[in-house]
N, C-alpha and C positions, 0 to 999 in steps of 0.2 A: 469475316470477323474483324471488327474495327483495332485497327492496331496491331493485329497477330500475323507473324507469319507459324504459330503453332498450329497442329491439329489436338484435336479432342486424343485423348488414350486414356483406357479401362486394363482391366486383366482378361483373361481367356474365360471369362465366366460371365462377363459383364460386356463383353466388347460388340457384341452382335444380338440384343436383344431387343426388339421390339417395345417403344414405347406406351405402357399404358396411359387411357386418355381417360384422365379421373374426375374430370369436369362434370357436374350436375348442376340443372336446378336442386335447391333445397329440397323442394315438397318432391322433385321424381327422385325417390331413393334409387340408388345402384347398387347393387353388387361387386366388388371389386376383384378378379381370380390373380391375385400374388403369389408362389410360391414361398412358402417361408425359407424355405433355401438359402435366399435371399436378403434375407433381412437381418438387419445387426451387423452390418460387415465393413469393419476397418482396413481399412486397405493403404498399403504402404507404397511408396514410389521412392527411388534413389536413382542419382547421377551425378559423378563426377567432372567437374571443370576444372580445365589449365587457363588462367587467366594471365596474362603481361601486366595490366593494370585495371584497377578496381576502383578509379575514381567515374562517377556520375552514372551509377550503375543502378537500373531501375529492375524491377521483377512485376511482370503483367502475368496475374494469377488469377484462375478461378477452380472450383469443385463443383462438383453437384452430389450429397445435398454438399459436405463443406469438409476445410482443410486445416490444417494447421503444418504451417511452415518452419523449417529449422537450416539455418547455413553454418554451417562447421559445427557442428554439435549445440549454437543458441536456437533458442526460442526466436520466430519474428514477429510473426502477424497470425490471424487466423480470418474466415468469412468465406463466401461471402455474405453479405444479407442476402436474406430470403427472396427468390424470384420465379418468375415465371418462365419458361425456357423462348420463348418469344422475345424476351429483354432481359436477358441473365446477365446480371453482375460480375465485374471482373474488378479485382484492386491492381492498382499501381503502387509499389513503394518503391524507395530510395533504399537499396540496400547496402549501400557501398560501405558504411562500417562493420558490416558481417564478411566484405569478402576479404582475402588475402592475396598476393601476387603467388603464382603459383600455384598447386592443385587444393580445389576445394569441392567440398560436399553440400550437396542437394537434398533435403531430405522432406519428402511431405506426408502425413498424416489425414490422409480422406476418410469419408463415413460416407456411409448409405443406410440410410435408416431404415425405411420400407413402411413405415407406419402411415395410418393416415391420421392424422392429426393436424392443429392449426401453428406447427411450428415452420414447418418444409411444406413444397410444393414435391413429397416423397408416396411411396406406394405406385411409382410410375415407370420403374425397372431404369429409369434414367440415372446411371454410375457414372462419370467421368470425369477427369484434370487435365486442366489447360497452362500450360508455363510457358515464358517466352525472358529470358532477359538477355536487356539490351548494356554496353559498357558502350558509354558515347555514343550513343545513336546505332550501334552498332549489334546485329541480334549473332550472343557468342553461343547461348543453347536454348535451348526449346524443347519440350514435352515432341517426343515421336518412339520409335519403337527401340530405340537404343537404352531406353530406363529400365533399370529393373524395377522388378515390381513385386508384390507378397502380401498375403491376407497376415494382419497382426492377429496372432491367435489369442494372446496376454487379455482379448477384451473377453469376455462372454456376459450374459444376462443374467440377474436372481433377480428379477421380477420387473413389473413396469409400474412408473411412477402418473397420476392423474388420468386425463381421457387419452389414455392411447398416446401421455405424449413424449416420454421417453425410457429407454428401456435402463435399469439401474445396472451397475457397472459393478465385476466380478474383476479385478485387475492381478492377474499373476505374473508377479513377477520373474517367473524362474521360464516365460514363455521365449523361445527363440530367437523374436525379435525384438526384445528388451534392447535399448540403448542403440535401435536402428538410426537415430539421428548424428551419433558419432564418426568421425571420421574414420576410424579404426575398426570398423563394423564390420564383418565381413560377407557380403551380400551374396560372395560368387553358388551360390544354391538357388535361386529367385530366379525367377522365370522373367522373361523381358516382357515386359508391356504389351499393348496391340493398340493399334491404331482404330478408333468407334466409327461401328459403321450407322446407320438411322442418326447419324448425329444433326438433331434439329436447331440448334439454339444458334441466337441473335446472342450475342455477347456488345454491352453497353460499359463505361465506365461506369461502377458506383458512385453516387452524385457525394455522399456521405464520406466522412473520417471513419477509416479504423478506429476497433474497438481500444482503451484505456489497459490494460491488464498488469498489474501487479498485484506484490504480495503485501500483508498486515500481518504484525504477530497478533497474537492473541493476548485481551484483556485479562483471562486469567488463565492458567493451567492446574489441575487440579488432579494428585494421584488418589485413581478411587482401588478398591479390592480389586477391579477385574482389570482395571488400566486406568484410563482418563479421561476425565470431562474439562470440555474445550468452551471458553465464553468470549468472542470475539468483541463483545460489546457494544454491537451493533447489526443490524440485520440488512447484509448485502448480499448478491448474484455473484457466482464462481463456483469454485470446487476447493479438496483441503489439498494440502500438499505434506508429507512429511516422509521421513527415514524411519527405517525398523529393521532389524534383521533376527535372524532367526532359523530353527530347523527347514528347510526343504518342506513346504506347503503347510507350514503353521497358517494360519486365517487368522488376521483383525479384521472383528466386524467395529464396523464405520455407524452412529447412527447420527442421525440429525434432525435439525430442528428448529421451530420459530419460537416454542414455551418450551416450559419444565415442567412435568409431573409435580405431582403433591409432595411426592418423596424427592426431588429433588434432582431426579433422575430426564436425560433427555428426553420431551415428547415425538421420538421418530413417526409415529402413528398419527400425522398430524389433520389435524382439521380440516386441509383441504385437498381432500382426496390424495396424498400422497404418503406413501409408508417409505419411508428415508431409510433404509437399510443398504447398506454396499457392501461389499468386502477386499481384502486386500491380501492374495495371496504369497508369502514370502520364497528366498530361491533358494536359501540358504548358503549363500554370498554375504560378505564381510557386511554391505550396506546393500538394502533396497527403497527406491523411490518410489512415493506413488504417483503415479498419474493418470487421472480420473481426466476423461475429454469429456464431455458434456456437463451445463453446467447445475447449480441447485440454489435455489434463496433461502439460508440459514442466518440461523444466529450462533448456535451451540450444536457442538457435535461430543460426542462421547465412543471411544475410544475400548472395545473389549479386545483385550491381548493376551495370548497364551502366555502359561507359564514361561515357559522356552524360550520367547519373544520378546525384546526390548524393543523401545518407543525411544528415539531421540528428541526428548523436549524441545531443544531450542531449533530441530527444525521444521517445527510446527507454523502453518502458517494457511492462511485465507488467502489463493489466490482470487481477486477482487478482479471485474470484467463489468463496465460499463461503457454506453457512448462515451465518446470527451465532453468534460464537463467545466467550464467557466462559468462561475456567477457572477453577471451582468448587473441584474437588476436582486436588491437588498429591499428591505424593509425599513423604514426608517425613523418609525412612528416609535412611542414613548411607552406604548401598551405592552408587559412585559408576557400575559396571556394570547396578546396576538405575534410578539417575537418568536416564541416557544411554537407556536402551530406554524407561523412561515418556515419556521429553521425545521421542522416536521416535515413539512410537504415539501422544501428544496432539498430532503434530503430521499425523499423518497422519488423524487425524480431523477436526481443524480446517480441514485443506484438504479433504479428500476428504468432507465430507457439500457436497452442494448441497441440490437441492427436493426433494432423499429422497435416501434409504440406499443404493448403488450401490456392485455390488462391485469396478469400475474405472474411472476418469471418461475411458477414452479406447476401450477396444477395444468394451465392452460398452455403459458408460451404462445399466444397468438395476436396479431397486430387486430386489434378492431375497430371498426371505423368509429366506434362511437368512440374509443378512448381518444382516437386522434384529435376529440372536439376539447376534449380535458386534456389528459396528460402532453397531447399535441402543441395545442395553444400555452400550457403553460412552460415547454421546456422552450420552445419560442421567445418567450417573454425573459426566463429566469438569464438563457445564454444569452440573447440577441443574434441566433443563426437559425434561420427559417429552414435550413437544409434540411433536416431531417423531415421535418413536417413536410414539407413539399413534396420529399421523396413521398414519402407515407400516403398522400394525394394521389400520387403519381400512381402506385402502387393499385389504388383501389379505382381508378380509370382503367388501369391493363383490364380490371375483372369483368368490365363492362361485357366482353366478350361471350363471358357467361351470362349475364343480364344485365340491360341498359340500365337496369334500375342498381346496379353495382352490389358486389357481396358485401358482407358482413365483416368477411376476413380472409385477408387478403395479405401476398402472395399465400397459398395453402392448400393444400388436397381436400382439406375439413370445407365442405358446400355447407353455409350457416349464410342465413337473409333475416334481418332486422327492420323491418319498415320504417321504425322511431330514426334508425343512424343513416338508412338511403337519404332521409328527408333533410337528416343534419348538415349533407357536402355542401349545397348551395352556402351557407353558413360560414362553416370552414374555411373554402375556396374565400368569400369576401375578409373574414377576419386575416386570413393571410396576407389579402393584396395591401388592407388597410395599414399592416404595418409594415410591407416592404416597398408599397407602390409602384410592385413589377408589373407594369401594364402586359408584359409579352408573357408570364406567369398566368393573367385575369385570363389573357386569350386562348390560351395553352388549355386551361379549364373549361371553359363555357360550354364547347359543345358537349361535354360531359356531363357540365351543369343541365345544357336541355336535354339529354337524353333522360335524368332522372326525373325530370319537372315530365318529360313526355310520358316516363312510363307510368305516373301514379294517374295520366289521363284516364286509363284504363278503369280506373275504379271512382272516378268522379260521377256523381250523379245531378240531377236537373238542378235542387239546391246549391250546385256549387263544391257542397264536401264528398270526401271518399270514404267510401265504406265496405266491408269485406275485402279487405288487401288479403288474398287467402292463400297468397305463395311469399308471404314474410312475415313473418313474426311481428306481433303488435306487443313492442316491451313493458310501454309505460313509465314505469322504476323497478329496480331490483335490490334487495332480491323480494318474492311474492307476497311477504307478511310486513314489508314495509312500501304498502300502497296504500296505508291510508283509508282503506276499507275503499277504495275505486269499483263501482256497483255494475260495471258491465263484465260481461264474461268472458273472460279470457286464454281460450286453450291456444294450441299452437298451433292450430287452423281456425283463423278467426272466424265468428259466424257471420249474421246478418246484423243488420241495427248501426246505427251511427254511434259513435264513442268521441271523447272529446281531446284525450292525447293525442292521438293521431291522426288529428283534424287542427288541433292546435302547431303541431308541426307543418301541417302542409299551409295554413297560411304561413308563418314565418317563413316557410321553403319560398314562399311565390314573393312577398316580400322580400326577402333578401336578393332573389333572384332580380327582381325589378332594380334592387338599388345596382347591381353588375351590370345590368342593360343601361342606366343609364349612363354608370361610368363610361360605357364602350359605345356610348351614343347612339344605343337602342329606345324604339319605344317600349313603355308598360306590358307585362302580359295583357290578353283584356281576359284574367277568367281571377283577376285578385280579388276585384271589388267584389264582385259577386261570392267567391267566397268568404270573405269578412262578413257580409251582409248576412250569409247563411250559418256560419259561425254565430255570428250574436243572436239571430233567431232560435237556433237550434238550441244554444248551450246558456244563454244567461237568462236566472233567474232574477227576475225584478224585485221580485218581492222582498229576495236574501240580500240581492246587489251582489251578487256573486255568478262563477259558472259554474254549472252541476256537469254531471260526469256522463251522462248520455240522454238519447231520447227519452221524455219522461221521467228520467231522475227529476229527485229533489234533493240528490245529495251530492254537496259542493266539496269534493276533496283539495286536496294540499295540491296535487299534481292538477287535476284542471286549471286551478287559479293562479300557479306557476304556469303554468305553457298558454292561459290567455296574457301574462304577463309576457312574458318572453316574444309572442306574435304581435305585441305590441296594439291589440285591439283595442279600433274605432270604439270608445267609450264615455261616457261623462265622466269629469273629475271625482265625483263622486261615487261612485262604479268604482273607478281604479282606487280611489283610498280603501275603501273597503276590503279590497280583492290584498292591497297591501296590507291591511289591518289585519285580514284571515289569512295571512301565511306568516307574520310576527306572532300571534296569538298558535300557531299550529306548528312554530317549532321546524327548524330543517328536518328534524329528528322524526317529524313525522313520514319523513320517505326517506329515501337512500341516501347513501353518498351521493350516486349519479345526478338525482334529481336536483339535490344543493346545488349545482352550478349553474341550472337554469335559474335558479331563486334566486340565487346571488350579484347574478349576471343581469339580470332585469331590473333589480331592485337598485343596482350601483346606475344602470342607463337612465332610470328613472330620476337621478339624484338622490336616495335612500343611501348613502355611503355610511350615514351611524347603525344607521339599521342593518347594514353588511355586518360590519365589526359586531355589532351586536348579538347578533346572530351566529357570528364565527366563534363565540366568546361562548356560548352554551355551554355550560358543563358536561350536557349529554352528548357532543359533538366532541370535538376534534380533542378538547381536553380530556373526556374519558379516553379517548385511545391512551392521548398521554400518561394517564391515571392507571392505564395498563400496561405500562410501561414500555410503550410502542418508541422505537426509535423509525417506523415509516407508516406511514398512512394504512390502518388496516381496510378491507372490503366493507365494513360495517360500524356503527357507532359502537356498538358493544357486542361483543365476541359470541355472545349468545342468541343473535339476533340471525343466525342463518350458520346450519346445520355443518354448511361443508366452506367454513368462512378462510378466506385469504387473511393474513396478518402485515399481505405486502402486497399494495394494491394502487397503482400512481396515477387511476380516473378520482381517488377520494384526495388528493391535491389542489384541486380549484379555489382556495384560497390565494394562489401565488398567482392568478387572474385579479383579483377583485379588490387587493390590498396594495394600496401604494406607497 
């Protein structure tokens, strides 16, 4: 373990279990035998230190899935981000303004989720914490079997929020290890730790900063009949925080929310697949605090409190959790419709990156390769620190493991394959190098690069393009009613027949890839030309001047003639006005968010920069969100445009690309 003289330690339930191996292809379903026994399980650790001196005092931490930290009764840190146990993340910090000379407190808050879902690499019996601190170079304690240890009973489950991806929180306060982070706590009941046996993991520094976390009062507070509604005045990632006290297991239920019902009341039953109800069980002590550990993306929460139960107003608050966020790069143009939508999208990146790239921080919670092409490249651009994105890179190479042709989403238990986002890394990988010039970065990548340019060989045929990719999902744009009427058929095993998105990305893939080989003083693929060649045969109509959407189509959608745009196809001048002409005439609004960035991004490479802004500037676009009083980038132009819609969504950002 790089840096550790620690070992791995669990509890007596956890300490000696065999790890489940949760890894699939997409298309081979498995089975997974978890016990639920298992799952939902908080788990505490405590130790006490004598220290002499507490200056240049570091703490080398990790959990598995994760922790939060506390020295003498503060808050420190929490993570780590999400990984693979092959390259599990470990934080370094400085803690030497939490210690004191003299005796102090250890105190950490672990979880083990057991779900399988796209948040954790969980569901895999893998429980354990790693602690090591050093005062001067010097290692004074360490995780071993001297910690006590204790399941927090204070958590239990009323129900699970989206696909499986986290379980909502029952918080009683009157449970025994209440205010176990105190120095005065008294542990001597707890059973001591145990040393992990199967302990598999490669422990790596996190390349990345800890998360941001503080608190926001509330933009308004509002006494209703049953209690309170809460209007933070903005919609960010965290949890609530507040005081109440009351009879011995009175319940505040908690709801939450991205809108408001007609009456005025919070929508907790929200739109996208998550019913925001939690509770808050009281002890019947002078004060109780809540504390809610996982987190949720709200704007308004609403407050129902027993008769018997007081709410302390003013200690209402939005604990707030994002990456660190500097804005680098501004807008600086005189357009006060395109100020409004930059300050839209840098604000939905600011909130919406946590410990990676996620394309919803409430229904899904999972890193996907396709966001890394949007929300990736643009938190890149807004900070001017490629770390995260790199990490993110890095992330989706470990997966390779599973298939060369790389997951979906990554680190995760949840097996998801996207054919549209494999084809997107080559891409990625160059726009990253472009803007840091790390040539040991370009190298670092590439053979991952050819291992994905290798595995789409599998499905090429004598023309050049590939067709029936039948172990990944053929995306297109999403969500399904915003494709434009795209005339090939698209279930989640694709059939037969040549189609033109995912023909349109794999030239770009081989093209971009050529421009990395030459960086790195490679020859050309020799299988580009011949794709291009077969590309234009197959999919452009002469007659339209356009590209149609598969074999035998005669119909030219929004999305073909963005991804011939974006592959940058061999064409005449004329061909390409046209192809520009039909996606100004067709509106971004004719496809996704997602799709936007490809148009946008083609159209600014081409020299079209007014026709960016023009196009950003749609009323159906980014100004209806605002029109709906979005303070972050929803999943879709208009809320009714897909069934189970996100309201907080940081792939529909791609403006903070294309605007300068």
């Amino acid at each position: 373990m790089n840096n550790f003289n620690a070992k791995w330690i669990s509890n007596k339930d956890f300490y000696n279990l065999e790890p489940i191996y949760v890894f699939h292809k997409d298309i081979d379903k498995k089975e997974i035998n978890h016990d639920d026994k298992y799952k939902n399980k908080h788990i505490l650790f405590r130790k006490k230190v004598t220290l002499d001196k507490t200056e240049n005092a570091v703490v080398r931490i990790s959990a598995d899935d994760y922790y939060k930290l506390y020295i003498n009764g503060k808050f420190v840190t929490q993570g780590p981000a999400p990984a693979y146990n092959f390259a599990y993340y470990y934080n370094e910090i400085d803690v030497s303004s939490y210690l004191v000379k003299g005796e102090n407190t250890i105190a950490v808050h672990t979880y083990y989720q057991g779900l399988v879902n796209r948040v954790w690499v969980s569901c895999d019996l893998r429980h354990g914490f790693v602690f090591d601190l050093c005062v001067d170079g010097k290692t004074v304690t360490e995780s071993d079997e001297s910690w006590k240890c204790a399941y927090h009973t204070g958590y239990t489950e009323c129900g699970i929020f989206g696909y499986q991806t986290q379980y909502a929180e029952c918080f009683n306060a009157g449970a025994s290890e209440y205010g176990f982070e105190n120095c005065n706590f008294d542990d001597s009941e707890w059973e001591n730790a145990v040393f992990k046996t199967n302990c598999d993991y490669t422990l790596v520094p996190q390349p990345t900063k800890q998360l941001d976390i503080y608190d926001v009062k509330p933009a308004l507070v509002k006494k209703t009949e049953n209690g309170y509604f809460i209007d933070f005045g903005f919609e960010a990632v965290g949890c609530l925080k507040f005081n109440a006290k009351g009879k011995a297991g009175d319940t505040v239920v908690m709801h939450f929310g991205e809108e408001l019902n007609p009456d005025g009341t919070v929508r907790w039953n929200m739109r996208c697949n998550c019913n925001y109800e939690e509770k808050f069980v009281l002890s019947g002590r002078e004060t109780d605090t809540l504390y809610q550990y996982d987190y949720k993306a709200f704007r308004y929460a609403e407050l129902i409190v027993p008769e018997s139960a007081t709410v302390d107003e003013d200690s209402i608050v939005f604990t707030v959790r994002h990456n660190p966020f500097t804005e680098k790069k501004h807008y600086t143009g005189n357009n006060e419709k395109l100020a409004k939508i930059y300050k839209l999208c840098s604000d939905t990146i600011k909130y919406g990156v946590q410990e990676c790239f996620m394309d919803c921080p409430h229904r899904e919670k999972g890193q996907y390769l396709g966001d890394v092409t949007i929300s990736g490249l643009a938190h890149m651009h807004l900070t001017g620190d490629p770390s995260m994105v790199i990490k993110a890179l890095d992330n989706f190479c470990q997966s390779s493991f599973i298939c060369k042709g790389i997951m979906t989403v990554a680190p995760s238990s949840f097996m998801q394959e996207i054919a549209d986002y494999s084809l997107q890394f080559p891409f990625q990988v160059l726009e990253v190098y472009k803007y840091t010039r790390d040539m040991d970065f370009l190298k670092r990548m590439y053979p991952y690069v050819m291992n994905v340019h290798n595995y789409f060989l599998a499905y090429r045929r004598e023309n050049g393009l590939i067709e029936s990719v039948k172990d990944k999902w053929n995306l297109v744009d999403w969500p399904m009613d915003l494709r434009d009427g795209y005339d090939f058929e698209l279930p989640t095993i694709i059939g037969e027949g040549f189609h033109n998105v995912i023909n349109g990305f794999y030239l770009a893939m081989q093209k971009h890839i050529d421009e990395i080989r030459s960086i790195l003083g490679e020859a050309p693929l020799d299988t580009t030309e011949q794709t291009e060649k077969g590309y234009i045969d197959m999919f452009l109509d002469k007659e339209q001047g356009l590209f149609i959407d598969s074999e035998g189509s005669s119909h030219a959608s929004y999305q073909s003639n963005v991804l011939a745009l974006f592959a940058d196809v061999n064409v005449s001048d004329e061909v390409k006005a046209s192809m520009v002409k039909h996606i100004e005439n067709k509106t971004l609004c004719s496809g996704g968010t997602y799709m936007s960035f490809f148009a946008l991004y083609s159209l600014k490479r081409a020299g079209y920069y007014d026709l960016c802004e023009k196009l950003i500037c749609d009323e159906n676009a980014w100004l209806a969100m605002l029109s709906n009083g979005a303070t972050v980038c929803h999943e879709v132009w208009k809320k009714e445009q897909k069934w189970n819609v996100s309201f907080f969504h940081p792939w529909s950002a791609c403006p903070i690309i294309i605007l300068d």
